[in-house]
N, C-alpha and C positions, 0 to 999 in steps of 0.2 A: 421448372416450377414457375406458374403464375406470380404478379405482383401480389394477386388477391391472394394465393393461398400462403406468400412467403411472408405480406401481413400478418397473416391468422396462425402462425406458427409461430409466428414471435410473437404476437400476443398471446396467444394461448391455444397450445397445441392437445392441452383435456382439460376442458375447463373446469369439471369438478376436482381434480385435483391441484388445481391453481387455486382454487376457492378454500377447499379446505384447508391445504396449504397457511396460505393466509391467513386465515381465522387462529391457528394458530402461531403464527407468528405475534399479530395483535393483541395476542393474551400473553405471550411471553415479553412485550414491548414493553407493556407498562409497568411494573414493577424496574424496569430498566430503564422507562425514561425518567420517573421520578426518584430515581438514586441518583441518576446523570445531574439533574439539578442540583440537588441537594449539594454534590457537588461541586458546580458552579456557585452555589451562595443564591442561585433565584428561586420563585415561586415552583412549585411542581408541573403549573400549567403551563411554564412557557418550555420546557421537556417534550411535554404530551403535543401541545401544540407545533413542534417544531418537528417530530416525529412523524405525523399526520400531512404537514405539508412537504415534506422532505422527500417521503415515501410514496406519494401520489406524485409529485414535479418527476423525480428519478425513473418513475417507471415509465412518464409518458416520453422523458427526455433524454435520457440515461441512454448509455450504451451496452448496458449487460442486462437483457434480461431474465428475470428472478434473481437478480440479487437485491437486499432487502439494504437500504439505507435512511438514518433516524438521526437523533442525538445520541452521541456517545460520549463514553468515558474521554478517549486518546484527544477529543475536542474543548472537552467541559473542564480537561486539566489544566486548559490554556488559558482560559476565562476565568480563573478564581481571582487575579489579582486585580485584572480590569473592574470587574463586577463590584469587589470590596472597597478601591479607591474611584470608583467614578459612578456608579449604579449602573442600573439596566437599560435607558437608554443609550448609554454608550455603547453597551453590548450589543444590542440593536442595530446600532451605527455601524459597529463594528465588522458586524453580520454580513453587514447586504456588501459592504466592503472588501470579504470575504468572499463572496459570489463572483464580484467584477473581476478579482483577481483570479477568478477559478477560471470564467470563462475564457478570459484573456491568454491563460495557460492552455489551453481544448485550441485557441484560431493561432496558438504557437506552435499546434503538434509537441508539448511537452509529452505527451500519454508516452507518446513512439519511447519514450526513454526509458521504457520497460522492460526492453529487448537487452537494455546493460544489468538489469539483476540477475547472477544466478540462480542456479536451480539449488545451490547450497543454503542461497539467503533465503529462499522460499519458505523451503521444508523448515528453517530456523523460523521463520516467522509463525509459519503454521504452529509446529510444536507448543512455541514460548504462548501464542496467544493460547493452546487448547489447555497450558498450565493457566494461564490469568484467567480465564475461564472459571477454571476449576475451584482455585484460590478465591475467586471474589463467591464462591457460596460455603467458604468455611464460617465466617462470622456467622451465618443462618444455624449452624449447629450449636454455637457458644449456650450453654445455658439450657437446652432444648432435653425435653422429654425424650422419655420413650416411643409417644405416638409419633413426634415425627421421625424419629428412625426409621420406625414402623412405615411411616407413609411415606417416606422417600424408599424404602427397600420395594413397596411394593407399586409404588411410580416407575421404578426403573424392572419390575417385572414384567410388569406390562409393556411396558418398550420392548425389553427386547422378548417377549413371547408372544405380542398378536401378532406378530408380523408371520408368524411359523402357521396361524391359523388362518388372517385375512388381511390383507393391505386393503384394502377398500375405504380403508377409514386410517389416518392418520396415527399411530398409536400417541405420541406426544399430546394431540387433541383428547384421546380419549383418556391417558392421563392423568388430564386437566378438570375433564367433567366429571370422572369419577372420583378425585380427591376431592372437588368442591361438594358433591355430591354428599359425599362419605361424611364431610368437615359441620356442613350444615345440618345430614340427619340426625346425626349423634352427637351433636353440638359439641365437636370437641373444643377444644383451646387449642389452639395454635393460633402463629401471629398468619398477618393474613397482608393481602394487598393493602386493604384500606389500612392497615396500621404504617406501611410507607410513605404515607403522605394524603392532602385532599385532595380528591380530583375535581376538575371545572364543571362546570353543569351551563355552562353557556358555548355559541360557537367562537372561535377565534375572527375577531373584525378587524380591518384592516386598519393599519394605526402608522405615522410615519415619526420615526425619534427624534424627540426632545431634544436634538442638542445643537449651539450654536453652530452653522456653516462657515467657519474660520481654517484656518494655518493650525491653529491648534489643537480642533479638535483631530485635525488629520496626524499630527504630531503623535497626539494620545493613541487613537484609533489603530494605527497604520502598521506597529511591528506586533500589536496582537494579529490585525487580520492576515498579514503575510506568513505569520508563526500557523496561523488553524489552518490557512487555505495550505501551505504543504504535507500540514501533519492531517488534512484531510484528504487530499489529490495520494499522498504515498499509502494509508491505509485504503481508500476505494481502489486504487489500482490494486494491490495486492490481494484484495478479495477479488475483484474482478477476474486475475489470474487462476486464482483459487477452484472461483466460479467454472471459468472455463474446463479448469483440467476435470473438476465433477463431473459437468454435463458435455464434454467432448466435442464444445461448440468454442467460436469465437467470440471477442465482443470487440468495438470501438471503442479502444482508449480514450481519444481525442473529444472524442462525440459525449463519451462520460464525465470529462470531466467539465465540458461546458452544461453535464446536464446537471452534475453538483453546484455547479456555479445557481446554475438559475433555480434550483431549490432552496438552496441559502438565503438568497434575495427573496424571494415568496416566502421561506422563513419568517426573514428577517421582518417582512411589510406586513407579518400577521401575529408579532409580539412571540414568534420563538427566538433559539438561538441556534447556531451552524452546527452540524452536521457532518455527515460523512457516512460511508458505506459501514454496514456492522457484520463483520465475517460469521459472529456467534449466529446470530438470524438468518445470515444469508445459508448456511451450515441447514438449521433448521430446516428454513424453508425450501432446501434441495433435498431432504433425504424425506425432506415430507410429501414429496411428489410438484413440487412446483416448476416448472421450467420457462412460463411464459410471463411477459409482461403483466398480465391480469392478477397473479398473484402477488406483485408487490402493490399493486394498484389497491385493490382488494383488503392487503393487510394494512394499509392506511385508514382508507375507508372505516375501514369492519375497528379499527380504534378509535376512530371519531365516535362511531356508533356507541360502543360498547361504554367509555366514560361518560357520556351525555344521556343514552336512552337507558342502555344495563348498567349503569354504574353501582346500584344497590348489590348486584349480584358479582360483579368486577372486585369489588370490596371485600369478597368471603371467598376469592381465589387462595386458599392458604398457599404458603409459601415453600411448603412440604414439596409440592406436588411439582413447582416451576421449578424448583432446585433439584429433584430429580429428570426432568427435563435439561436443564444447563450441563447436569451431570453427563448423562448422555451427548451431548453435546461434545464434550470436552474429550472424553473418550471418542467417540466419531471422528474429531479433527485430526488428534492426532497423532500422526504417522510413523505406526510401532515399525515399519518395516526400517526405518532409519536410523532404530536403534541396532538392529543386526547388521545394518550396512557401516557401519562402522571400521570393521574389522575390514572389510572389505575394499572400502574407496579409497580412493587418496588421501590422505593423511590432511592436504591444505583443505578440500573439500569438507572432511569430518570437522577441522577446524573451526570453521567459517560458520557452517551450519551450527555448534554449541556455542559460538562466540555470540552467534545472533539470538540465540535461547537467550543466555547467559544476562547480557546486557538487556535485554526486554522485559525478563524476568523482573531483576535486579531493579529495576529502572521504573517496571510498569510502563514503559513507554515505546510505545511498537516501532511510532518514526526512528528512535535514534537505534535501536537495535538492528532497523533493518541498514539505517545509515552505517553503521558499526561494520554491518556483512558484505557492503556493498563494496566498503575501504579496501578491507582484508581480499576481498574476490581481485580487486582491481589489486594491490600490490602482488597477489600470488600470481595473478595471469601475466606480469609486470617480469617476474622474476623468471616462469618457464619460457618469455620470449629472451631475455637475454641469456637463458642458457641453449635457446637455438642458434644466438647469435654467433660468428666464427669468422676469424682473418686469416689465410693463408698466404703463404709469399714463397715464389719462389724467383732464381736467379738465373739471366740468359744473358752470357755476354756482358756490357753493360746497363743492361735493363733489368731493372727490380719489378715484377707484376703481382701486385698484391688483391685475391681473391676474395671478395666481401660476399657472406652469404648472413641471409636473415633481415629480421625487421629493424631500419634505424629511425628510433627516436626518442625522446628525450632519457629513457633509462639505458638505454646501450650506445648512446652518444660518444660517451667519455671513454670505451673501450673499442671503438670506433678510432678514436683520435690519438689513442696512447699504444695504436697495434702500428705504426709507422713508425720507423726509425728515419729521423730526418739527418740525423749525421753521417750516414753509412758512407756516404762519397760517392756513389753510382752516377752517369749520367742523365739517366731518364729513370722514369718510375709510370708504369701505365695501373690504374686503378678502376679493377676489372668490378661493375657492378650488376652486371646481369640476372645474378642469384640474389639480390637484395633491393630494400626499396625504402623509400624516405616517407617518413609519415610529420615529422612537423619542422618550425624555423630552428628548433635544439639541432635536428641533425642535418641540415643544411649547413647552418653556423658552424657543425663540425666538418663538414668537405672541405668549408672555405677555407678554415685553419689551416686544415691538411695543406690544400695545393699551396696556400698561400707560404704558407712556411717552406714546403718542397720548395718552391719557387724563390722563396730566398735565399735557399743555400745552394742557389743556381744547377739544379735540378728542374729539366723538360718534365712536365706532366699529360699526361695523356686519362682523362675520364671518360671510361666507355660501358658499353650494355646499359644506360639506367635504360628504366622503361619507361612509358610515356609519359604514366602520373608522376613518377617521381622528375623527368625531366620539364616538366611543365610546372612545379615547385622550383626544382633550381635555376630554371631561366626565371623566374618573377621574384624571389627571395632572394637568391647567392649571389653575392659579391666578386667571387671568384673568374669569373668569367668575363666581367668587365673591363673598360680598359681603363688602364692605372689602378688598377688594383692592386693592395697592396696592406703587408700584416701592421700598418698604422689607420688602414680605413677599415672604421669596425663595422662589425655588419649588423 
């Protein structure tokens, strides 16, 4: 494949379904940027505004393309206490703060650190988000008619029935046109977009924050933007991944997350606030036919447009119609099949996966839930290597040869150290490591012991088979092998 044509595939490999794509995405954005504010504690405009630049910067910079990234909830949770005690320059400040730190993480290869979450924590992630999903359009029914029943039952018909007649046209778009359609001929009541908030009617100008360049203000600034920039790098990665498994491609972690960075900043220099990848949209905008960069581009764009030039018509979007869309949504993400596998998988695996529901849930908060999955993943993979772990010994003569198989490091350490009998009285002991190998200074620290203590109860030691990496650790680390060594030089 040509440069050109691998270009024009990643930007858009059908453009009309990138476009459409898009267009809806942009009509589902803003009802969601301007709750994201609200919030926050700021104006609706710096939402919409931060959504517009976010999603234009991500597609040109980003590393996944069609995934759709704006303001979100899991970010604007972070900023309610800054915004309340210091205003909205600080947040501002805050912002672009947020970026450096993102980019900083993309030229550290943090993304690569994706490869340590399981597949348990995933599907836990996916689920819990396609419940908050769900959850964040119950308050839309509080109080609510009969038409909108009506107009959500027959939103979510039309999803899942044009598609049995034509995909040519997005059914979520159409919807969208025909609830507003419906809303405005027969002038029903129902609340609507414009009752969520005003929107702008001018474009975003480039504006740099109000606040002094001190020690202090970096004081104030600094554990908000390290707080967003993870809890935005940990949800764009997880969509990203997301992404991938959708559409059966790859993306640049590393590349992504320097392109969050520099969306932030552009954000930040245009009076929005930070950001991060929105899986609910990115969801959307794949199963609405998007796969190339142009549709996120596009569904930027097409929301600049729509509040500035169609904002009259943006305003009478009832809220029927996106909430059976979201609905949709949330049923699409997620994945029924993991409620039969249950039965099925490993019991630490089923674990892990509800423990990441669980706390997300509970929490509302996707970073700590996946944090939550990633503990439990790392303590159960923790616990099946030390049950591969094994000492055998047997006796020749006066030589004790003690048979190490398995992984040693810092959790199988100590049964490592405690599988040696140092009083036994033998006069050599050869400690056969062929089938085993050293991963940190914990199990090194434990060989020293060993020989070192063998060696004080006047007992020959003999250490053989390691293999190269592990001998290339014990010659730079262990003690043991030095001269004057000895169980008063610690190591």
């Amino acid at each position: 494949m040509t440069a050109a044509r691998r270009a024009l595939s990643e930007w858009s490999p059908n453009i009309t379904r990138d476009l459409l794509a898009g267009t809806v995405v942009a009509l589902a954005l803003i009802p969601e940027a301007i709750a994201f504010s609200i919030i926050a504690g700021v104006d609706p405009k710096v939402g919409l505004y931060a959504s517009f630049c976010i999603a234009v910067v991500t597609a040109i910079a980003g590393g996944r393309p069609a995934m759709i990234s704006a303001a979100t909830g899991a970010t604007a949770l972070v900023m309610v206490t800054l915004v309340r005690d210091h205003g909205l320059d600080y947040l501002l400040a805050a912002t672009l703060l947020t970026g450096v730190l993102q980019i900083a993480a993309g030229y550290l290869r943090l993304g690569d650190l994706m490869r340590f979450v399981s597949g348990s924590v995933i599907t836990g992630f996916v689920n819990a988000l396609a419940i908050l999903i769900f959850l964040a359009q119950l308050p839309e029914f509080v109080g609510a008619g009969p038409v909108f029943y009506a107009m959500v039952a027959g939103g979510l018909a039309v999803i899942y029935l044009l598609p049995r007649l034509t995909r040519a046209v997005p059914a979520p778009l159409v919807t969208i046109v025909l609830g507003t359609a419906l809303a405005v001929w027969l002038g029903l009541d129902l609340r609507n977009v414009g009752n969520m908030g005003e929107l702008p009617s001018e474009l975003p100008h480039f504006l740099l924050p109000q606040v002094p360049l001190t020690f202090e203000t970096l004081r104030i600034i600094l554990p908000y933007s390290v707080t967003i920039a993870m809890v935005g790098l940990l949800e764009s990665m997880m969509t990203a991944a997301i992404v991938d498994e959708m559409t059966d491609t790859a993306s640049n972690k590393n590349r992504e997350c320097r392109g969050q960075g520099l969306a932030n900043i552009a954000s930040g220099l245009f009076g929005g606030m930070a950001g991060c990848a929105m899986i609910g949209q990115s969801v959307i905008n794949v199963t609405s036919g998007g796969r190339g960069r142009l549709s996120s581009l596009w569904a930027g764009v097409f929301l600049l447009f729509l509040i500035l030039v169609l904002g009259e018509w943006v305003r009478r979007i009832p809220m029927a119609a996106l909430v059976a869309v979201m609905i949709f949504v949330s049923v699409s993400t997620f994945r029924w099949r993991s409620v039969l596998a249950l039965r099925t998988n490993p019991r630490s695996s089923s674990f892990v996966m509800l423990a990441t529901v669980a706390v997300t849930v509970a929490t509302g908060n996707l970073a700590q839930g996946v944090l939550v999955g990633v503990v439990l993943s790392g303590l159960f993979f923790a616990q099946k290597v030390m049950r591969a772990f094994s000492v055998t010994s047997s006796l020749e003569g006066a030589t004790r040869t003690y048979g190490v198989t398995g992984q040693i490091f810092f959790a199988t350490a100590g049964a490592f150290h405690d599988a040696f009998d140092f009083r036994e009285g033998v006069e050599r002991v050869v400690i056969d490591l062929s089938r085993a190998h050293f991963w940190d200074i914990t199990a090194i620290g434990a060989l020293d012991r060993v020989v070192l203590k063998l060696r004080h109860h006047g007992v020959e030691v003999e250490v053989a088979g390691l293999n190269a990496a592990s001998a290339t650790m014990v010659e730079r680390l262990g003690t043991h092998h030095r001269e004057g060594a000895s169980l008063s030089v610690g190591h």
